[in-house]
N, C-alpha and C positions, 0 to 999 in steps of 0.2 A: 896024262895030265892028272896033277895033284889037285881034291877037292880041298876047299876052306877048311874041313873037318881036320885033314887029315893035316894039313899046315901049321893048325891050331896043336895037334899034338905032339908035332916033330918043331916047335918051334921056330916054322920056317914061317912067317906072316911077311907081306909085305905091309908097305903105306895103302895101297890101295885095298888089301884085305882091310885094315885099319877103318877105311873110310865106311867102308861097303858095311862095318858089320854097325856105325854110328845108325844103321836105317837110313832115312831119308839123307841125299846131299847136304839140305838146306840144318839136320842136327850138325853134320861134321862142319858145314861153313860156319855156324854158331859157336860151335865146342872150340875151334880153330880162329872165330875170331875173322871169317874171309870173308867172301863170295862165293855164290854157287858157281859164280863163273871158274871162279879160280879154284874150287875145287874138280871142274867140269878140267882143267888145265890139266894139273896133277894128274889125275886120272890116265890123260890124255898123253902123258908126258912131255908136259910144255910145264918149266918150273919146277918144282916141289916145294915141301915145308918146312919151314924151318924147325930144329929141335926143339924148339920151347912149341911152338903149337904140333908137332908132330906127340909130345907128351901129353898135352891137352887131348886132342883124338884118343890118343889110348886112353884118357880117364874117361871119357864120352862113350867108349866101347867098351870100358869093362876090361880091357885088352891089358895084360902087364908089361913095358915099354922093353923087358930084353928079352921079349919073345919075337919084337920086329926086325927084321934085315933091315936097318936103316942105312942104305949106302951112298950118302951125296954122291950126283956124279959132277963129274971135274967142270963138266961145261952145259950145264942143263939149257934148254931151249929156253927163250923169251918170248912173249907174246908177240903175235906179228906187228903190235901195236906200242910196242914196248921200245921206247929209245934213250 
């Protein structure tokens, strides 16, 4: 297993490095514009974000945006509440 460190150097980040390094959930729900919930989602891999707040997160972390794998997937989960 690759630590953060070492992701940050090999420019492998994902979104959820991304979140993790805003500190607190509740910076990256602000920086992004969400919910904790919904960043509690992402995390979780229910959803992800979309590229304009996926860009905001990396100014929130410092983070420079083409160091992230950012790989929409084709059919990302919906809340179970989501219709």
């Amino acid at each position: 297993m690759t630590t953060l460190l070492q992701r940050i150097q090999t420019d492998a980040l994902t979104i959820s490095d991304v979140i993790n390094l805003c500190g607190k959930r509740q910076n990256a729900a602000d920086a992004a514009g969400v919910s904790r919930k919904t960043i509690h989602n992402w995390l979780n891999g229910i959803g992800e974000p979309s590229f304009s707040q996926g860009l905001r997160l990396c100014a929130a972390s410092g983070i420079n945006p083409a160091t992230v794998a950012y790989e929409p997937s084709a059919h990302p989960q919906q809340p179970a509440n989501h219709r």
